[in-house]
C-alpha positions as CSV (number, residue, x, y, z in Angstrom):
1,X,-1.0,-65.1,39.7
2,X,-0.4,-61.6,38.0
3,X,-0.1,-61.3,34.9
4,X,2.9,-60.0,32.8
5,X,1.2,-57.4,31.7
6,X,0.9,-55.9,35.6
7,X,4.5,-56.9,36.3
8,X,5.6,-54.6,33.5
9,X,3.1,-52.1,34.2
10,X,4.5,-51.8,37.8
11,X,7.9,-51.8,36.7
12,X,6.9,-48.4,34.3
13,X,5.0,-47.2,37.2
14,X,8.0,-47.4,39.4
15,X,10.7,-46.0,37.0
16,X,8.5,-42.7,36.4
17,X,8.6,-42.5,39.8
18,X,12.3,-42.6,40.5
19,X,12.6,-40.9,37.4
20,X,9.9,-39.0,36.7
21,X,9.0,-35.4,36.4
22,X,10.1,-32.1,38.4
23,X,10.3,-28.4,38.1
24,X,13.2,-26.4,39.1
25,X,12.2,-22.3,39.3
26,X,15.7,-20.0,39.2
27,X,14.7,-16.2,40.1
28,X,17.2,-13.7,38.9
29,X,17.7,-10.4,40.1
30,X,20.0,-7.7,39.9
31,X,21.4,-6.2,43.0
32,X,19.7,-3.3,44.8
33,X,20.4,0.3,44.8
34,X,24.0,1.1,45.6
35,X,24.7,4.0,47.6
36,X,26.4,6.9,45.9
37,X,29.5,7.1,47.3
38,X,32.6,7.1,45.4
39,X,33.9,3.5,45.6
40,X,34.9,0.9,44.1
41,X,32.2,-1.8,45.9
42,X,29.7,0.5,47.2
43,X,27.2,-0.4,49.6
44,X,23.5,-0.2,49.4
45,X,22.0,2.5,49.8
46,X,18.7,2.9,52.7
47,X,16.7,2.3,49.8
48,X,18.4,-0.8,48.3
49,X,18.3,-2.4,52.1
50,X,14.3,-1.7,51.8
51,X,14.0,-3.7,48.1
52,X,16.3,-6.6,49.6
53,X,14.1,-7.2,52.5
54,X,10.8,-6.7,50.1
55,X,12.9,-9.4,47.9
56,X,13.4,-11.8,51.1
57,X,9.7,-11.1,51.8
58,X,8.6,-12.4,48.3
59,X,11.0,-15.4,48.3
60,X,10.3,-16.4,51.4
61,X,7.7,-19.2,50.8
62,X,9.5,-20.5,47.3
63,X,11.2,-23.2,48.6
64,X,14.6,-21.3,47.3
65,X,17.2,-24.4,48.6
66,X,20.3,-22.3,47.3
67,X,21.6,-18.3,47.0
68,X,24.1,-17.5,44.6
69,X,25.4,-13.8,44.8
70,X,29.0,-12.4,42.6
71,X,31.3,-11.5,45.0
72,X,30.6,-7.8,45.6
73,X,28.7,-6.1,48.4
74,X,25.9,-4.9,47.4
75,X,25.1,-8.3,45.7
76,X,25.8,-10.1,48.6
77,X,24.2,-7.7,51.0
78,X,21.1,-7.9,48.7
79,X,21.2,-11.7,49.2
80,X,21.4,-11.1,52.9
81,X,18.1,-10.8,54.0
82,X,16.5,-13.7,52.4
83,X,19.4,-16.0,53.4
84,X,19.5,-14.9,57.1
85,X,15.9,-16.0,56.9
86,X,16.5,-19.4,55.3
87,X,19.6,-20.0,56.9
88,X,21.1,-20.5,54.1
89,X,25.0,-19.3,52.8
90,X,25.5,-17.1,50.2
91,X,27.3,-18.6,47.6
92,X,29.7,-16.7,45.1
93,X,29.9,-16.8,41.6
94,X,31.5,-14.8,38.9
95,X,30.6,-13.4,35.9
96,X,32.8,-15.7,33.8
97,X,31.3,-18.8,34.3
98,X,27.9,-17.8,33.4
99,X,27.3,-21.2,30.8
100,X,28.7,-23.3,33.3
101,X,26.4,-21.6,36.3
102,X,23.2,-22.3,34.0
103,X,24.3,-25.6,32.7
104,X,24.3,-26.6,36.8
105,X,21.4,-24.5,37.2
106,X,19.5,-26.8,35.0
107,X,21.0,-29.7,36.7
108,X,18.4,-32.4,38.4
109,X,20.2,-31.5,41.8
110,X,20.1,-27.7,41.6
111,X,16.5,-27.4,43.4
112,X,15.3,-23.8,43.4
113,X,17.4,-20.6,43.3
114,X,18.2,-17.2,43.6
115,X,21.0,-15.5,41.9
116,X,21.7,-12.5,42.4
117,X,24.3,-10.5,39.6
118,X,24.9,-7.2,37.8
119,X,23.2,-5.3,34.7
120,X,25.3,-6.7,32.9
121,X,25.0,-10.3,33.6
122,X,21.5,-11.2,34.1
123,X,20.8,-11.0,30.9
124,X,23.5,-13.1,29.1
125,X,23.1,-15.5,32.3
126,X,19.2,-15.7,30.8
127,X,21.1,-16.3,27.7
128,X,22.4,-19.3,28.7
129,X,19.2,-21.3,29.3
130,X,18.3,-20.1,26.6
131,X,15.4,-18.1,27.3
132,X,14.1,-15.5,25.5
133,X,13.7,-11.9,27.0
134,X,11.9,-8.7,26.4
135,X,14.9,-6.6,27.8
136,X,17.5,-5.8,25.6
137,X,19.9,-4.1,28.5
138,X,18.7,-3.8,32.0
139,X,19.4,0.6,32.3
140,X,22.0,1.9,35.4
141,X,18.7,3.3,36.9
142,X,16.6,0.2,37.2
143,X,16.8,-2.1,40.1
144,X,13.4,-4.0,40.1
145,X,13.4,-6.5,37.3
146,X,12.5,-10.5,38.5
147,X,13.4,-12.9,35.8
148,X,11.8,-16.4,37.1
149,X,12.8,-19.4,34.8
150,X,11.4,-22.9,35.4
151,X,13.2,-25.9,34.2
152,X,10.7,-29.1,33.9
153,X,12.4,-31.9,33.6
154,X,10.0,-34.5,31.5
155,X,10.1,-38.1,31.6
156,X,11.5,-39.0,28.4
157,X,11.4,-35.6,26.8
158,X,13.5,-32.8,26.8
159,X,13.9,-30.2,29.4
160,X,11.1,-27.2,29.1
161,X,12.3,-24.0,29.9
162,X,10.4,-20.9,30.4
163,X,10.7,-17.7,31.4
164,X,8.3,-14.9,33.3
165,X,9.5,-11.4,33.6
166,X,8.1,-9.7,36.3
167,X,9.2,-7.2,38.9
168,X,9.2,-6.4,42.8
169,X,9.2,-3.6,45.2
170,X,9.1,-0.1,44.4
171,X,9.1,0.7,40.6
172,X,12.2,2.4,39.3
173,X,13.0,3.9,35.8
């Protein structure tokens, strides 16, 4: 006969389990270069195609389950690559509901992500989790920033956020 000691000990076992520990990873980007044309959603340029297929090429094997892009085309078309590769849509955002993006982002259910935005969102989207950045504006001219934030959700403790700055592609100014 067990005792209760291994009854409860299973019962602990088996809530961590269900319960337990994960990590969620969000990679933020902004989009790549625009073509300069005069427009009011420009395209991207031969260049910017280049970085979003070197940013599908690096994303490829990180298990990214979702794609979030604003609703312009050189966001979208920088999501393109990776999520023709994933089969996976592009889902749009906007700028507005940036606490209520990273409050989902943060979310048990969100899985890994890439969202894709503007220099001026990324940051105050970063903002949100909150994680603390180096970058104080991200400059017109500069196109290869990767922000990677993990969320760990901890059994019985609270979430850990943190935050890697990195870059990808061809360096820009």
């Amino acid at each position: 006969m067990k005792s209760d000691y291994t009854n409860y000990s299973f019962f602990f076992a088996l809530l961590l389990l269900l319960t337990g520990c994960s990590t969620t990873t969000i990679y933020l980007v902004r989009h790549a270069e625009k073509a300069q044309v005069p427009a009011n959603d420009p395209p991207l340029s031969t260049q910017g195609q280049q970085r979003a297929q070197v940013l599908a090429d690096s994303l490829r094997n990180k298990n990214i389950g979702v794609i979030y892009s604003t609703n312009t085309l050189r966001t979208r078309s920088t999501a393109e690559p990776l999520a023709r590769e994933l089969s996976l849509p592009i889902r749009p955002y906007s700028p507005d509901t940036l606490r209520e993006m990273a409050r989902y982002l943060k979310s048990p259910k969100a899985g890994n992500a890439l969202v894709i935005g503007h220099s001026n969102t990324i940051l105050p989207l970063l903002d949100q989790f909150p994680a603390l950045h180096k970058e104080k504006a991200i400059p017109d001219s500069d196109y290869d920033n990767l922000y990677r934030v993990k969320v760990q959700k901890r059994f019985l403790r609270p979430q850990r956020i943190t935050l890697t700055e990195g870059t990808y592609g061809t360096k820009t100014e």
